[in-house]
N, C-alpha and C positions, 0 to 999 in steps of 0.2 A: 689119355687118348693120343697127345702128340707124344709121347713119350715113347708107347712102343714101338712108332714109326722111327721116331729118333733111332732107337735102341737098333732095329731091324738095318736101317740104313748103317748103323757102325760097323754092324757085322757084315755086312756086307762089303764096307771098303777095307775092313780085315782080312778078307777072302781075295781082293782083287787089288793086283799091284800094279797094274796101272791108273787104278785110283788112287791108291797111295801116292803115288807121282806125284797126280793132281793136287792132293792136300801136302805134302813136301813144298810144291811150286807154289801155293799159297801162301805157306810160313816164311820162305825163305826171300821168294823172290814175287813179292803180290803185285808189282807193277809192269811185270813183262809179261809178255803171251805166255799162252801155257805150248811154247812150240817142241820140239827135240832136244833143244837145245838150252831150252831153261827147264824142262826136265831132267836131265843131263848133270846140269849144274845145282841142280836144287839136291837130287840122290847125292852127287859128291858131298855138298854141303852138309843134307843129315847125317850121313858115313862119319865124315869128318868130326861133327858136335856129340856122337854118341862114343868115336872111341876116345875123343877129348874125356869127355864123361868118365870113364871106364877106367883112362890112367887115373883123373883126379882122384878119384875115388878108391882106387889100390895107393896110391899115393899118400891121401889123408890115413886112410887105414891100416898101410905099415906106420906110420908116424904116432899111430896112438896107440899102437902096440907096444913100438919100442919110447914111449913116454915123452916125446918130442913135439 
């Protein structure tokens, strides 16, 4: 029962990026307002930790390529 609503509500903050915001400014930064400016800073922040991600990961995967 609470599960579809769950389900329903994710899709839904999929669809809408200013909810996304909101759950960005909840990981990132959960003890400041959710104002412009810790949305702001929270989207930098995820930007930042995914293309971190991005290189690690061509990084480790050239290295296990070339046997290293």
């Amino acid at each position: 029962m609470h599960g579809k609503k769950i389900e329903e509500r994710a899709r839904a903050i999929k669809e809408n990026g200013i909810e996304q915001l909101f759950c960005f400014a909840q990981k990132w930064l959960p003890h400041h307002p959710p104002d412009d400016e810790t949305l702001a800073r929270a989207l930098y922040l995820e930007l930042e930790d995914r293309e971190n991600l991005v290189h690690a990961v061509t990084t480790g995967t050239v290295r296990a390529w070339k046997g290293k």
